[in-house]
C-alpha positions, 0 to 999 in steps of 0.5 A: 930933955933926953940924953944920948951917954957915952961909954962903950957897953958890952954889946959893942955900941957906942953910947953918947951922954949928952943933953938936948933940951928944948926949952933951952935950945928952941925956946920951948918944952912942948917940942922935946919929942920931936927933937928926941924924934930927930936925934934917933933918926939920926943916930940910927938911919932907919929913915932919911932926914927928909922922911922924918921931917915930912911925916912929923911937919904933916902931923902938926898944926899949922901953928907949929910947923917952924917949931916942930921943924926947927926942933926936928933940925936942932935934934938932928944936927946934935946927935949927927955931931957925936957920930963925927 
């Protein structure tokens, strides 16, 4: 589980509190990083949602690649949602 707060700080950005858990969302625990990994690709922009999505579906085993890239998608969307 992570969590994005939301109250305005001194430096002048915008932080949302909200909570993305895996287990809940997905079904499994094992993949919170990825969607935390998703989440901040997201809120910052520092790479696209497509570049972030192939390196992470190229570092995991095959067994996991719907998982990892359904979490990657859930973390994603979320935080996409606060900066609505």
């Amino acid at each position: 589980m992570f969590f994005i707060r939301d109250f305005p700080d001194s430096s002048g950005w915008k932080n949302h509190r909200r909570s993305f858990s895996a287990k809940n969302d997905i079904g499994r625990e094992i993949v919170a990083n990825v969607g935390a990994l998703g989440a901040m690709i997201a809120l910052t922009d520092a790479v696209s949602r497509e570049a972030g999505e192939k390196v992470v579906l190229s570092r995991v085993p095959e067994a996991f690649l719907e998982l990892d890239k359904k979490a990657h998608n859930m973390g994603f969307e979320k935080a996409k949602i606060l900066l609505k």
